[in-house]
C-alpha positions, 0 to 999 in steps of 0.5 A: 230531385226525389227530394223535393218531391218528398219535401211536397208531398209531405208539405201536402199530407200536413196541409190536408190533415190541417184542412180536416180541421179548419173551416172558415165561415163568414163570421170566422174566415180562414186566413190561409197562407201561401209561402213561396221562396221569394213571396208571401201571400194570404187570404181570407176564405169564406168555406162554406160559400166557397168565396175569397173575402179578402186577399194581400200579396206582397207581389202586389202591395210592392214592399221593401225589406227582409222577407221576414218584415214584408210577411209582417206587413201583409199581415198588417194589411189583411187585419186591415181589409177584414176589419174594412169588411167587419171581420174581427176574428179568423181561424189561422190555417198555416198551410202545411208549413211550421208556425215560425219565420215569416208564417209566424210574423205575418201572425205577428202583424195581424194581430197587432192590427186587431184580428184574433185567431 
């Protein structure tokens, strides 16, 4: 059990020492990234009006595959909503987790619908 505390507590010292760093504005949004065992889920965030812009799950979009392609797919489909709404490019705040896996592919799928970090 002291473990996984650890394991959060380091999770949040990082994610704080990203947040220092990151803001998103209406122009450039933040697209932050919540990774759970069994989900993933990504928004974009207006910072200095303290709105979400858009928001993707795939709880809620429902997908079939690999957690690995279901990432990617909401990456695909935030690009979509920002580009729905004007929004060419975002500041990618990871979270407090390593840049590989499904962080990376959710990556992966927004930029190959246009979003530039």
């Amino acid at each position: 059990m002291l473990d996984i505390s650890k394991k959060r507590i380091a999770r949040q010292r990082r994610k704080a020492r990203i947040r220092a760093k990151v803001k998103g504005t209406a122009d450039r949004p933040r697209l932050a990234v919540f990774r759970s065992l069994r989900y993933i889920e990504a928004q974009l965030i207006d910072d200095v009006r303290g709105v979400t812009l858009a928001a993707v799950s795939d709880r809620k979009l429902s997908l079939k595959g690999t957690k690995l392609e279901r990432a990617q797919k909401v990456g695909e489909e935030l690009a979509k909503k920002a580009a729905a709404i004007g929004i060419k490019e975002a500041v990618f705040d990871r979270g407090g987790y390593k840049f590989h896996g499904r962080v990376k592919a959710l990556a992966e799928g927004a930029r190959s619908q246009g979003l530039k970090f």
